[in-house]
Structure formats: structure tokens, C-alpha cells
LOTI-916247 format. One line per 3 residues: number of its first residue (from 1); their letters; for each residue x, y, z of N, C-alpha, C, CB. Coordinates in steps of 0.02 Angstrom, whole numbers, plus 50000, padded with zeros to 5 digits. Glycine has a CB too. Layout:
BEGIN
NUM	A	X/Y/Z/X/Y/Z/X/Y/Z/X/Y/Z | ...
end
This chain:
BEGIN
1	XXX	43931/54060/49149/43887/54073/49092/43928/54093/49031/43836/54127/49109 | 43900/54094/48966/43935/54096/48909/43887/54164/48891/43936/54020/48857 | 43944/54198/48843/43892/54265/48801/43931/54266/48747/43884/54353/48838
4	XXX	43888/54288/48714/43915/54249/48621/43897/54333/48579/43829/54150/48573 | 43940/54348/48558/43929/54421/48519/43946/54416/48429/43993/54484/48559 | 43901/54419/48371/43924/54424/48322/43897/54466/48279/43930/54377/48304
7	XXX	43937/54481/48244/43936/54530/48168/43963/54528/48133/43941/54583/48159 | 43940/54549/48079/43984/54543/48001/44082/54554/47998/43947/54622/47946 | 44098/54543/47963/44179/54544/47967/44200/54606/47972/44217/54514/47908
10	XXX	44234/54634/47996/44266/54694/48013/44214/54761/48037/44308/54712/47946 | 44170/54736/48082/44119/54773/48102/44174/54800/48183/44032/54720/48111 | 44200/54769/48195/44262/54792/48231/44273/54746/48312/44250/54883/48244
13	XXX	44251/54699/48294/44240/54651/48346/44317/54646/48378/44206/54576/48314 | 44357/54631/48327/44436/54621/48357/44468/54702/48413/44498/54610/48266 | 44456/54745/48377/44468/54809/48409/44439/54808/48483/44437/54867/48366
16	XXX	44369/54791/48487/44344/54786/48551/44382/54736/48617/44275/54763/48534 | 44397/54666/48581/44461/54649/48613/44515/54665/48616/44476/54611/48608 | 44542/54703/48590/44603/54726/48600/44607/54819/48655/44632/54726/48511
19	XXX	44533/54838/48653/44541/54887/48722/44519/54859/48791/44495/54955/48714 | 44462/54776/48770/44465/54745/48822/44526/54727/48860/44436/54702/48811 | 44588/54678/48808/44651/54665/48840/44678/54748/48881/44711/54633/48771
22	XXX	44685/54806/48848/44716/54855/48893/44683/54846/48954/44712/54928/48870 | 44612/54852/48971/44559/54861/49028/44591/54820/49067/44479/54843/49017 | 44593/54751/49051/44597/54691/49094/44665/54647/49080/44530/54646/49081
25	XXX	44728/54689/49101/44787/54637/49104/44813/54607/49137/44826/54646/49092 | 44863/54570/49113/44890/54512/49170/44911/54551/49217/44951/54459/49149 | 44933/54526/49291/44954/54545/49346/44989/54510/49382/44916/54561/49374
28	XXX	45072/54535/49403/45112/54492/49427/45142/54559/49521/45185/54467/49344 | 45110/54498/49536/45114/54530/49642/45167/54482/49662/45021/54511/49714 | 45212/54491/49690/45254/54458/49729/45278/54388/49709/45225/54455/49786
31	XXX	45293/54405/49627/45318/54343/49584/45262/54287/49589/45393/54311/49614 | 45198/54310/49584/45142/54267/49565/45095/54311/49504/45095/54247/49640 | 45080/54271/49466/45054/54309/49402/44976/54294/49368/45108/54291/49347
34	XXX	44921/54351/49393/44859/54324/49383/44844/54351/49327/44810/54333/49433 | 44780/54301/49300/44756/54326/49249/44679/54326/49220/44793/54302/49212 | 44663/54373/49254/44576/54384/49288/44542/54375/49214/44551/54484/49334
37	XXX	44581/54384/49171/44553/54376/49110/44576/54364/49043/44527/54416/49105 | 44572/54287/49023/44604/54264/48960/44604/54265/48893/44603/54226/48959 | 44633/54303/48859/44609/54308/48778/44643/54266/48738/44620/54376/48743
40	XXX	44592/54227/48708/44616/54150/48668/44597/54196/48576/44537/54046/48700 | 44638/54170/48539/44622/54172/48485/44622/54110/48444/44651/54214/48464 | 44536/54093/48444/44528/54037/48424/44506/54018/48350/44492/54018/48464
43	XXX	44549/54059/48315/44539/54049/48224/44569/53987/48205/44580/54111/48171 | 44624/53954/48231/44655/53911/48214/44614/53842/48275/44741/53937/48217 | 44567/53860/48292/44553/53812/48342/44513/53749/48308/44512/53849/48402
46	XXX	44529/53718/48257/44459/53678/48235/44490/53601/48238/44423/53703/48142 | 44519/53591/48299/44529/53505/48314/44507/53524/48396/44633/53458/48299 | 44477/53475/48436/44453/53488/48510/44528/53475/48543/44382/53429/48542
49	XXX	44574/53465/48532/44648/53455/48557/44690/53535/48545/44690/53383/48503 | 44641/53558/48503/44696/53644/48493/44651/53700/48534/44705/53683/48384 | 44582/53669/48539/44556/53706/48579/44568/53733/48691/44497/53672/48555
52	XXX	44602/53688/48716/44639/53708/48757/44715/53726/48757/44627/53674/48790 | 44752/53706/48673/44825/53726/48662/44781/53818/48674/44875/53693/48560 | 44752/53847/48636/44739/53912/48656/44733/53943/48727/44687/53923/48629
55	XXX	44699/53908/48755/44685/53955/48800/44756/53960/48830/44625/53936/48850 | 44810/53911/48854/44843/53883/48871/44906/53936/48848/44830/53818/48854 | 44929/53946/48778/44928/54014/48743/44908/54060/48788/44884/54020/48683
58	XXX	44837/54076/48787/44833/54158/48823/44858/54156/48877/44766/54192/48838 | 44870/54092/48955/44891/54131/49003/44968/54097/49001/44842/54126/49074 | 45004/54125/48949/45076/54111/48947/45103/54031/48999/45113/54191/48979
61	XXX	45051/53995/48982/45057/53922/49010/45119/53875/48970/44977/53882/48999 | 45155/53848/49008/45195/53787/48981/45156/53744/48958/45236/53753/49026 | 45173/53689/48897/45117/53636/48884/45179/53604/48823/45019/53672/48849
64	XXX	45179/53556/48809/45186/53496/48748/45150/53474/48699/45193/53445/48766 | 45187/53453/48655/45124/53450/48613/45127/53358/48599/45131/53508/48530 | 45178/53361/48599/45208/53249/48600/45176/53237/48641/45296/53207/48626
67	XXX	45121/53168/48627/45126/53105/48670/45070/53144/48721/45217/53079/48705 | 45039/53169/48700/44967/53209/48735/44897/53213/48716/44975/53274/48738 | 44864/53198/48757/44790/53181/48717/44761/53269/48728/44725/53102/48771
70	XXX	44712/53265/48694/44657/53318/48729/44636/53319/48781/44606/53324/48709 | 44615/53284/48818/44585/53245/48878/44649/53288/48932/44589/53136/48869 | 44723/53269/48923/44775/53297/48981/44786/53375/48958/44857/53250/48983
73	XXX	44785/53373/48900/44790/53463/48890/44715/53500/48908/44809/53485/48793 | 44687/53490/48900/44618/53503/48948/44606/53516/49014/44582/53458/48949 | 44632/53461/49059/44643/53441/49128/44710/53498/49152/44664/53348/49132
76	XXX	44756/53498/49094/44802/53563/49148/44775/53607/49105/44903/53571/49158 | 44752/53633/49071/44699/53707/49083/44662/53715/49117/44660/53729/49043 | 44638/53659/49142/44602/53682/49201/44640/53690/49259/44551/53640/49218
79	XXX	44705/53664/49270/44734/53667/49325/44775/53753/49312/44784/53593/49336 | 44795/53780/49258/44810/53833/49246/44766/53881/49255/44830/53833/49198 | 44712/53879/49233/44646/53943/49242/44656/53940/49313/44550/53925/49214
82	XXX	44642/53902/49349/44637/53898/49432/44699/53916/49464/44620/53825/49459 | 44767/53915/49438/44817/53960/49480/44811/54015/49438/44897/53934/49490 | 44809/54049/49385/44814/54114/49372/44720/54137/49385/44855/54127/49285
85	XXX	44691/54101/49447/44651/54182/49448/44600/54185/49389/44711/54254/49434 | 44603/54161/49332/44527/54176/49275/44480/54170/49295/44510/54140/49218 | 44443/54219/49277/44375/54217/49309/44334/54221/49226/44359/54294/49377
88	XXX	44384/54246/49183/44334/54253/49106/44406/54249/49056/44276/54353/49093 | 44376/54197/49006/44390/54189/48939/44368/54214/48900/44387/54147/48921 | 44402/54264/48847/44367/54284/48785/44420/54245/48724/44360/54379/48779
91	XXX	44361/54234/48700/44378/54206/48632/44370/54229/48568/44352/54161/48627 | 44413/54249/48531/44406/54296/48448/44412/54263/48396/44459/54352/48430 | 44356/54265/48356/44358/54208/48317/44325/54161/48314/44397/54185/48319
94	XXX	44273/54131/48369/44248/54083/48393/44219/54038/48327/44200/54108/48446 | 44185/54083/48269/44139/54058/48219/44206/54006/48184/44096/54129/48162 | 44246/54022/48186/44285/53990/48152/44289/53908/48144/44334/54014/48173
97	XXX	44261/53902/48221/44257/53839/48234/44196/53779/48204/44256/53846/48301 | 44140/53831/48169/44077/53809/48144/44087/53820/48056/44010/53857/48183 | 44163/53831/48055/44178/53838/47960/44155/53770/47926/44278/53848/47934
100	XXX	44139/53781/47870/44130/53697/47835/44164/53676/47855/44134/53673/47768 | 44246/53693/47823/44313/53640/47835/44329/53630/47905/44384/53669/47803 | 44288/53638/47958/44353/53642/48032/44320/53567/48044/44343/53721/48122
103	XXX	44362/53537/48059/44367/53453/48076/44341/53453/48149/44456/53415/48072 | 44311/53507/48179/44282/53490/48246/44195/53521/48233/44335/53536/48318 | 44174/53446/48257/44088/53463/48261/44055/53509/48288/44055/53422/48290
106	XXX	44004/53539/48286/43971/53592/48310/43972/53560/48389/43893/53609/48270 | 43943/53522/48395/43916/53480/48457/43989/53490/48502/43892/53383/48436 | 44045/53426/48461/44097/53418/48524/44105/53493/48555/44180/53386/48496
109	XXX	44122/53560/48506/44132/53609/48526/44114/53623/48561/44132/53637/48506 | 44029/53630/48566/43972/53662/48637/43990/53599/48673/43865/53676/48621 | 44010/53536/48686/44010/53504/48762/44087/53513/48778/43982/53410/48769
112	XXX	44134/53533/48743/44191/53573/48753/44198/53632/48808/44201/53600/48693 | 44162/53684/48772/44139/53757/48803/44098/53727/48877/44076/53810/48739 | 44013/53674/48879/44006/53699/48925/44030/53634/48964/43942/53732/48931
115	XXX	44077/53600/48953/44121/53573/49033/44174/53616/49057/44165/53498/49028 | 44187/53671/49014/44250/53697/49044/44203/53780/49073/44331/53705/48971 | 44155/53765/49069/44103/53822/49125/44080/53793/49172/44036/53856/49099
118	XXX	44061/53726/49173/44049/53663/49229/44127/53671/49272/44037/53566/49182 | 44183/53648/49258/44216/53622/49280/44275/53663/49316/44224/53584/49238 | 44299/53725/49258/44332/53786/49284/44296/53816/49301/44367/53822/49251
121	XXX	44236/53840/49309/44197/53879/49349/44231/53958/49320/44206/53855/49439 | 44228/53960/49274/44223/54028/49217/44209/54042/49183/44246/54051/49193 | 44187/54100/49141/44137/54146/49108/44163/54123/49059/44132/54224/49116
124	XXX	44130/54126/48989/44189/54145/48950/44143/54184/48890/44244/54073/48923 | 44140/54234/48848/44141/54268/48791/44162/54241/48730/44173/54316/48800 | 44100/54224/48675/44131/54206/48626/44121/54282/48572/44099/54130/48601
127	XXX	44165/54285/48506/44150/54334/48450/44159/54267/48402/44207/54411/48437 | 44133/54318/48358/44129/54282/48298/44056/54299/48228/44123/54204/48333 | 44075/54300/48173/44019/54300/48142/43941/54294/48149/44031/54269/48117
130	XXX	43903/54271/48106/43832/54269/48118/43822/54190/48126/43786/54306/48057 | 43870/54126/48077/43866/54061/48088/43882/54062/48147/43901/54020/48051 | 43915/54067/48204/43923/54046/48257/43834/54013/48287/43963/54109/48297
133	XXX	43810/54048/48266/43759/54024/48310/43741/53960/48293/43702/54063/48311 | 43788/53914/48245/43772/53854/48234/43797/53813/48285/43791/53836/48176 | 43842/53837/48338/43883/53812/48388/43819/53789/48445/43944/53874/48416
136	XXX	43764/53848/48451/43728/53848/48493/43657/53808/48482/43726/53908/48506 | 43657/53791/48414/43593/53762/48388/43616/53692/48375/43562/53798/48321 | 43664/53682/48397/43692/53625/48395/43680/53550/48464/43761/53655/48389
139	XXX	43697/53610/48496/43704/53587/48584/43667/53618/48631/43772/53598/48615 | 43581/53584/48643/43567/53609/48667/43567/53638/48753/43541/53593/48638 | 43617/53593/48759/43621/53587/48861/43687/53648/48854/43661/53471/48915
142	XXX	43708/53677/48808/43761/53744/48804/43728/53781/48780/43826/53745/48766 | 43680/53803/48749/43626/53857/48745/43615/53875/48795/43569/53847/48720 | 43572/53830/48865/43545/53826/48919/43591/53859/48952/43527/53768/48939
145	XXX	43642/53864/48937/43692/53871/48989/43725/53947/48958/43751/53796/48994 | 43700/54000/48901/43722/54048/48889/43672/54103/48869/43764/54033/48851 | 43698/54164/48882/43650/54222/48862/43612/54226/48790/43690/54284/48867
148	XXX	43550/54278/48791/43535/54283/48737/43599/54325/48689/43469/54310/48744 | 43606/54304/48620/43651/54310/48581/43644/54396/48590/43640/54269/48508 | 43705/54436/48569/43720/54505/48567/43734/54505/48488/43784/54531/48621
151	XXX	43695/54540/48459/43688/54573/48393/43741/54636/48372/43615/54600/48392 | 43805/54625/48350/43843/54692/48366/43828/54720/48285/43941/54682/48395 | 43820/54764/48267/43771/54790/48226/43833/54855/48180/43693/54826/48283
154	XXX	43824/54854/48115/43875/54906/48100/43842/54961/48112/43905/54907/48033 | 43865/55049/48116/43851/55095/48113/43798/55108/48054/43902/55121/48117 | 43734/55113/48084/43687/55121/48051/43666/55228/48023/43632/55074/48105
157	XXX	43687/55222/47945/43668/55297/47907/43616/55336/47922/43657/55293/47841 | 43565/55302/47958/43497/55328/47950/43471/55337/48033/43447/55269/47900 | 43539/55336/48077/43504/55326/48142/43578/55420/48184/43522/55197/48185
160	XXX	43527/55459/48196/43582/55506/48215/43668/55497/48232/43556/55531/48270 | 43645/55466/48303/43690/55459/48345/43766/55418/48315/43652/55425/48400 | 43718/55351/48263/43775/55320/48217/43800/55348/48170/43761/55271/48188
163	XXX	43761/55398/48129/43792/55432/48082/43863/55484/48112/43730/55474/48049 | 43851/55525/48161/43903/55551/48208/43940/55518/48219/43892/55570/48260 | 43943/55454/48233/43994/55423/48257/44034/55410/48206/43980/55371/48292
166	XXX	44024/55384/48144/44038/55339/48090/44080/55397/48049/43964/55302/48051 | 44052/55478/48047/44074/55530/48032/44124/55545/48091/44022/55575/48016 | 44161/55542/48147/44183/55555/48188/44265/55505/48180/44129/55548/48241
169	XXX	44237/55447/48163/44296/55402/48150/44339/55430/48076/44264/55316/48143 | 44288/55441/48049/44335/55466/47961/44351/55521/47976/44293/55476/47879 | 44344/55589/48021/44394/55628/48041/44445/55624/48112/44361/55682/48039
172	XXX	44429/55584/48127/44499/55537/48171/44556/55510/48125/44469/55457/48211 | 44545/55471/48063/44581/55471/48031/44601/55515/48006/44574/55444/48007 | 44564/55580/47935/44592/55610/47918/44631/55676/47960/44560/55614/47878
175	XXX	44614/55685/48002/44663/55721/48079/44751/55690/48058/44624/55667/48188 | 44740/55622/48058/44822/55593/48058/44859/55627/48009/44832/55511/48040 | 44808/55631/47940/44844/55620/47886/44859/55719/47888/44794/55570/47811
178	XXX	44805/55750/47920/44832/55822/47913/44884/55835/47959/44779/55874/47923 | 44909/55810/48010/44951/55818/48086/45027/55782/48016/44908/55740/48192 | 45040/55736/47958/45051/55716/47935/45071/55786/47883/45016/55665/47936
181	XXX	45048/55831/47855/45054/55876/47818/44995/55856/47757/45129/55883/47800 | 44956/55847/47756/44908/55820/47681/44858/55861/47697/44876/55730/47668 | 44815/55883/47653/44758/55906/47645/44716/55871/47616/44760/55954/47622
184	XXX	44645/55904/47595/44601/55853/47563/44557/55921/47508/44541/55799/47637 | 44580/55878/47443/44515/55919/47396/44426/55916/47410/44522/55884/47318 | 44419/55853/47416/44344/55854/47426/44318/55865/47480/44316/55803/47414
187	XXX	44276/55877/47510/44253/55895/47578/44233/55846/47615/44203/55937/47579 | 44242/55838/47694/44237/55791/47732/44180/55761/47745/44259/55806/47778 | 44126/55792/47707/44058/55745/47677/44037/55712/47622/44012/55772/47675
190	XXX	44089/55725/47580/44083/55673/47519/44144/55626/47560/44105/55708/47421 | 44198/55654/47577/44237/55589/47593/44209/55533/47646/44303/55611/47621 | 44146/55564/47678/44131/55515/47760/44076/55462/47695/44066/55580/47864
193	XXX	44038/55503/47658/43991/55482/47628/44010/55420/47600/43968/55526/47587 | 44074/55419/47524/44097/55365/47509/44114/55323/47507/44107/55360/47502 | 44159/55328/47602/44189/55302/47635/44142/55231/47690/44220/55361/47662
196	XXX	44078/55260/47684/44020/55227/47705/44015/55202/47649/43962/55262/47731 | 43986/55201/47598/43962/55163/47547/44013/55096/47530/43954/55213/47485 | 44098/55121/47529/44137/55048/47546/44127/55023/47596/44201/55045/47549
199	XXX	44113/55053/47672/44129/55017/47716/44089/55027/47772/44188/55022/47726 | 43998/55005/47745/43936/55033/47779/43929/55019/47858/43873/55002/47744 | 43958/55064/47904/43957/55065/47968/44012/55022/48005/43894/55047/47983
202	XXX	44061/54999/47950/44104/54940/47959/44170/54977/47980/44111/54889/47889 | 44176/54982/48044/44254/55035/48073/44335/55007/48025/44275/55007/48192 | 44310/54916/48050/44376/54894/48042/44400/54885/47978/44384/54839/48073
205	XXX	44342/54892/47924/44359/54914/47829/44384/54981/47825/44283/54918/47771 | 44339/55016/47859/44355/55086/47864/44444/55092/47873/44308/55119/47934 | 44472/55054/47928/44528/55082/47931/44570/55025/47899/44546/55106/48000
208	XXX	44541/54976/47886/44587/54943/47808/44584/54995/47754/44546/54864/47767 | 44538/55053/47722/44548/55087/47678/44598/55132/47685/44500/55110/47665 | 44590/55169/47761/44644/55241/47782/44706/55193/47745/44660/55271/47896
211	XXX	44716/55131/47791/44777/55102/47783/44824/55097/47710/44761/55040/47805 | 44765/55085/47675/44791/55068/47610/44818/55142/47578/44727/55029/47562 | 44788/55192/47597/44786/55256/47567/44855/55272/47586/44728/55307/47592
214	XXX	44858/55265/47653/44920/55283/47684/44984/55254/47640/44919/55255/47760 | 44990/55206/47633/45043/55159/47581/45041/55192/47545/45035/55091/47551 | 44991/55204/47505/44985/55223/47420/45016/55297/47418/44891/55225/47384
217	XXX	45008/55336/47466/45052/55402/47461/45117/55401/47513/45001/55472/47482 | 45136/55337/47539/45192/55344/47588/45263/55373/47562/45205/55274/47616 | 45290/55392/47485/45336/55385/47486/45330/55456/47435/45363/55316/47476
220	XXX	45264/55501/47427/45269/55547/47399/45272/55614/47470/45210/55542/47343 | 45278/55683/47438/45258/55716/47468/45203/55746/47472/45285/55738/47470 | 45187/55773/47541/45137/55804/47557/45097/55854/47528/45150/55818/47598
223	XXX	45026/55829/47497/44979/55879/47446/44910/55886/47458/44977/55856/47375 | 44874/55913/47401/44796/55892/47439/44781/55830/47391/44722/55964/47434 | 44749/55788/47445/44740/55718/47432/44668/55735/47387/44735/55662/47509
226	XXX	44660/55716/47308/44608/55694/47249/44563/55643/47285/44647/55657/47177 | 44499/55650/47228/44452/55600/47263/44471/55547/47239/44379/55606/47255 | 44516/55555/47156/44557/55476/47124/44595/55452/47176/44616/55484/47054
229	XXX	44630/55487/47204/44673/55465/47266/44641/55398/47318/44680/55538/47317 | 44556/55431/47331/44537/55379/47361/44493/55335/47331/44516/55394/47410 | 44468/55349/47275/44453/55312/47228/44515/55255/47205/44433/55359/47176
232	XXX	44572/55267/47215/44603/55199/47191/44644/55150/47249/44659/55220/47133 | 44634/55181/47319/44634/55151/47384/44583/55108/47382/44630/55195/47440 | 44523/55127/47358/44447/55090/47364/44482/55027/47328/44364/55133/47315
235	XXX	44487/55047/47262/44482/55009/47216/44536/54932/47242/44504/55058/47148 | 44589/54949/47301/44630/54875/47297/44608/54855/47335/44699/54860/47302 | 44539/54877/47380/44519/54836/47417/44437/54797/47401/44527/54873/47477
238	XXX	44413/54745/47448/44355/54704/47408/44283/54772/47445/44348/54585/47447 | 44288/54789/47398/44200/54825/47448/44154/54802/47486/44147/54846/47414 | 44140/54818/47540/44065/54792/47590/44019/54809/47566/44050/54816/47661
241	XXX	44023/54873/47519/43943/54903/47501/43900/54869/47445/43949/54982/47474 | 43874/54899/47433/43825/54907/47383/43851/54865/47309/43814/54990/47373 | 43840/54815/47291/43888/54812/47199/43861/54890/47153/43843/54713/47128
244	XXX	43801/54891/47167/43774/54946/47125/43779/55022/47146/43704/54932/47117 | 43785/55020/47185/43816/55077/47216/43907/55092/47229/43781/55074/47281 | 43938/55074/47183/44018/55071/47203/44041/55152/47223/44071/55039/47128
247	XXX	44090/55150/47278/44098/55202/47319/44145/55242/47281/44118/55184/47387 | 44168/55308/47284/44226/55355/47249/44222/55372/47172/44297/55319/47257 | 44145/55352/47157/44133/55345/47087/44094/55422/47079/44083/55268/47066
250	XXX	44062/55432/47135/44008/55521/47127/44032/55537/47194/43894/55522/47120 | 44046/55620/47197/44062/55658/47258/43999/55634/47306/44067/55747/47243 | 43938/55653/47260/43877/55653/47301/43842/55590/47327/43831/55686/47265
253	XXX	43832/55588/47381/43783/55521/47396/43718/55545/47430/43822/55463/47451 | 43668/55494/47407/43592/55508/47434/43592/55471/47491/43528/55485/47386 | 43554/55513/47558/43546/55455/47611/43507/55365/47584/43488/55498/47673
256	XXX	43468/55376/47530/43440/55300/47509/43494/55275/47489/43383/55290/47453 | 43546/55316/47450/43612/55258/47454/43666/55233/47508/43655/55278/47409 | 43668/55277/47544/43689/55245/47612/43658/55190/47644/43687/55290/47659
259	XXX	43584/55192/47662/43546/55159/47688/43515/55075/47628/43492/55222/47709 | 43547/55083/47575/43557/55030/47532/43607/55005/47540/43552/55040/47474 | 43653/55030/47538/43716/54982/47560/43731/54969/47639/43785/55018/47532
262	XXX	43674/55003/47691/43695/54958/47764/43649/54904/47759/43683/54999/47845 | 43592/54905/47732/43550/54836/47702/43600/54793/47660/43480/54858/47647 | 43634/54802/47636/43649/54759/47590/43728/54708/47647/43670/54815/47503
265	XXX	43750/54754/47689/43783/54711/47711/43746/54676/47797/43856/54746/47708 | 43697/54701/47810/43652/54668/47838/43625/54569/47816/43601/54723/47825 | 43603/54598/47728/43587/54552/47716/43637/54487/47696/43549/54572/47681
268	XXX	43702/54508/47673/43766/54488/47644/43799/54441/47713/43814/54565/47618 | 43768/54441/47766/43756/54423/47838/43738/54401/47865/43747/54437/47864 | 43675/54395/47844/43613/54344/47871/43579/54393/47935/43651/54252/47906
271	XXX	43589/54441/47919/43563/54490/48016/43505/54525/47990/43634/54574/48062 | 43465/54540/47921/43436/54567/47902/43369/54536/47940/43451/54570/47839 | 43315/54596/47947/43265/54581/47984/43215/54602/47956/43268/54599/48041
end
């Protein structure tokens, strides 16, 4: 069976694969090496001939690229999944494959995916955006053949448990930067607040911002970090939030402006309901 998970860009989909890979790694017993579970990164996948060069990639498979159809690079991925043991493919990136420009059809893709669930007799996980689901509206005998879609949803302002969380990650970061020697002028509720308004429930903006911040003071010493400070971290990056609401501009934020800018990248998405 296939299960297909999407959300907006940097809602943190990649992170989730990457504590999946810790969970589930390769395994080598008595100079044989399984691999119960394959992570393909299929951004570059948009010819049906690069789509088994990946997988092929994840389980550190030999392969050529001369004088080879799709059809034989296909046929030894399947002969590869079946000595290393896969029982599940995840794939990151998957929407990529439903971009205007990718030179592979919605269709070939889904009779791609479901012969190699026919044929390898394995799971596989797609991520990817909200277009992906053009993969599935495409082909209908690979619909048939996969779960209802998983909605991964950013940290929603207006719902407890997300607000905690979303506030929990911006002092995970700022923890580093104090273990680091820095302090902070504004208080850790205008900073969680703002920090939402760039990057509404969105982890993996969130820590594109720390990131940038981090650079921008890497080579000074240790002070209390201004709200200009993160006001001009904001500023080199593209905002998720609100246009009308731009973040690091007022200490104060109203919950209706939080809850305007997780609508707005809801809708900026196509997930709005």
C-alpha cells in the first residue's frame, strides 16, 4: 500500500525523515546488509528512468547509467529491494514529480509507484506538498491502491497544545543561543509571537530564521540580542506570514494576528477549509 503525507514547505516534513532514517537504519549481520527501510530523495526524480536511479541511491546499490533503459534499471531495483530486506520506501519530495516542468506525466508516475507495490511487494510513503495529489487524481488504479491522504498541518496559534509546542521549539532554540553566552532584550513572548507571524506553525522556517540569526551575530561577541537583531534576520529571509501583518515590526501581537497569518499560509496552500 502507498501513504502519501503533504504540507506546505517547511512545515517540517524533511526533519520527520530524517528521525525516521535514525529509527530505521541500515543493518549489516555477518557481511550481509539489510535495509528494512529505504529513503529515496526524489526532487530530482522527473524522468521515469531517474526514478529507480533513486531508490537504487538509497540502498547503496551498484547501477550504470550507459546503454540502460528504465525498464533494466527498474528490474534490478527490484532485484535489490529483494536482497536488502525492504519492506518500505520513503520518498521526500515526491510532489516534485507533479511540477509543471518535470518531463514525467502524472499517470506514468502512479503506474510507476503502483507496479513497484505490485511487483516488489513494498510499502512505500510518499511527502510532498499539497500538488502531489495530482499524482493520485491522475491514476486511478494507484489511488485504489493507497491510503486516505495525511494532512500534515502547521502548528496551529489558536489550538492549546500547538501553541505549547510551537512556543517550546523557539525556546529550544533560544536555550542554544544562551548555553552560547547571548541574552535576549525582548521577552520570550514577543519573540515566540513574531517568530510565528514569519513562520506560522512552520518548524522548518522557524529554524531557517534561528539559522540566519546565528550567522548574523557569528563573529561578534556575546550581548543581549535587540528585537532589530531579529527584525533584520526576518528581513533576509522570504516570510510565510501574513503580507499585512509583517513580523519584528510591533513587540505586541494579537491572537487574531497569529490566527491570520496560520490562515493565510493555509490558504497560500491550497489546505484551507
Amino acid at each position: 500500500m502507498i501513504s502519501w503525507i503533504v504540507g506546505p514547505s517547511r512545515v517540517g516534513k524533511t526533519q520527520l525523515i530524517r528521525a525516521l532514517k535514525r529509527l530505521y537504519p541500515q543493518i549489516t549481520s555477518q557481511g550481509h546488509r539489510r535495509v528494512p527501510v529505504a529513503f529515496a530523495d526524489s526532487a530530482t526524480s522527473t524522468t521515469i528512468k531517474l526514478l529507480p536511479m533513486v531508490v537504487l541511491k538509497a540502498l547503496d546499490a551498484p547501477f550504470r547509467l550507459s546503454n540502460i533503459t528504465a525498464g533494466k534499471l527498474t528490474e534490478s531495483m527490484y532485484t535489490q529491494l529483494k536482497l536488502a530486506q525492504t519492506s518500505h520506501i520513503v520518498f521526500d519530495e515526491a510532489s516534485q514529480m507533479v511540477e509543471p516542468g518535470a518531463r514525467l506525466l502524472p499517470f506514468a508516475a502512479g503506474e510507476w509507484f503502483k507496479q513497484t507495490v505490485n511487483i516488489a511487494n513494498v510499502s512505500q510513503v510518499l511527502f510532498g506538498v499539497p500538488r502531489l495529489e495530482r499524482l493520485f487524481e491522475a491514476n486511478v488504479q494507484l489511488r485504489m491502491r493507497a491510503y486516505t491522504r495525511i494532512d500534515w498541518l502547521p502548528y496551529d496559534a489558536m489550538m492549546d497544545a500547538d501553541r505549547v509546542a510551537y512556543q517550546t521549539a523557539v525556546n529550544t532554540f533560544l536555550q542554544v543561543f544562551r548555553q552560547a553566552g547571548w541574552d535576549f532584550e525582548p521577552s520570550v513572548d514577543e519573540i515566540t509571537g513574531n517568530c510565528y507571524l514569519h513562520a506560522p506553525g512552520l518548524i522548518g522556517r522557524l529554524s531557517d530564521l534561528m539559522r540566519v540569526l546565528a550567522r548574523q551575530i557569528e563573529s561578534t561577541s556575546p550581548r543581549r540580542l535587540r528585537f532589530a537583531d531579529f527584525s533584520q534576520a526576518a528581513a533576509s529571509l522570504e516570510s510565510c506570514g501574513h503580507p499585512d501583518i509583517p513580523a519584528f515590526k510591533s513587540a505586541s501581537c494579537t491572537m487574531a494576528d497569529l490566527s491570520r497569518a496560520y490562515r493565510h499560509v493555509l490558504h497560500a496552500n491550497g489546505m484551507a477549509k
